[in-house]
C-alpha positions in Angstrom: 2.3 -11.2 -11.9 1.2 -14.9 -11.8 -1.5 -16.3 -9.2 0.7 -17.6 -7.2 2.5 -14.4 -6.7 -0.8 -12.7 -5.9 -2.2 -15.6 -3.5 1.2 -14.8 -1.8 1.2 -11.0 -1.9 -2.6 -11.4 -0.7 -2.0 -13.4 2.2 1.0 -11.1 3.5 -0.9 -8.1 2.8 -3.8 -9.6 4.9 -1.3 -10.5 8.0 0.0 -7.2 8.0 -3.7 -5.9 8.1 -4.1 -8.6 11.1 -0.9 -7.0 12.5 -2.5 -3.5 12.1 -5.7 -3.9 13.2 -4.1 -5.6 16.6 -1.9 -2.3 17.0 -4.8 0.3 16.7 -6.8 -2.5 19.1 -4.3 -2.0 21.4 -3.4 1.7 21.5 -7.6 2.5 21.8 -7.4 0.1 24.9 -4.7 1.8 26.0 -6.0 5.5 25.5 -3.4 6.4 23.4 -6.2 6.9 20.3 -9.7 7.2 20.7 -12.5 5.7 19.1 -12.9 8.2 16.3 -9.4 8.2 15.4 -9.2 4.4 15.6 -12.2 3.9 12.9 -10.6 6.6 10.8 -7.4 4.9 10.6 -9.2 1.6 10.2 -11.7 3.2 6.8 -8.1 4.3 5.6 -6.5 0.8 5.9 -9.2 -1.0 4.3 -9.8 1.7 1.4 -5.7 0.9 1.0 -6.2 -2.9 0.6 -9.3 -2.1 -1.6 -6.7 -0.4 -4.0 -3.7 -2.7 -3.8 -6.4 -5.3 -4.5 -7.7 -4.1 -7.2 -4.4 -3.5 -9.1 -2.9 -6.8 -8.6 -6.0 -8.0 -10.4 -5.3 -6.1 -13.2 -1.7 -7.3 -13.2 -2.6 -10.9 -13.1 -1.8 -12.4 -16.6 -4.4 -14.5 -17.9 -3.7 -18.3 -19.3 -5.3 -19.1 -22.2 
């Protein structure tokens, strides 16, 4: 994987986030999930992104 494959996987991974966070925003206003669940789905997201993160680092090819 290149940088510029990982700026773009990056940037898609944090609109879908966006998109997410919007979702759960809406379905707590809505009363379709409560608080609780809402901050447990939103720990779960960001614990995911932590990981995907961290493995496209280690994917990244370094130039020398």
């Amino acid at each position: 994987m290149t940088q510029k494959q990982r700026l773009k996987y990056s940037i898609l991974i944090a609109l879908s986030v966006l998109a997410i966070m919007f979702g759960l925003s809406y379905l707590q206003n809505t009363g379709v999930i409560s608080e609780k669940t809402f901050q447990y789905i939103a720990i779960a997201v960001a614990v995911i992104v932590v990981v995907i993160n961290g493995i496209m680092r280690r994917k990244v090819k370094p130039h020398f």
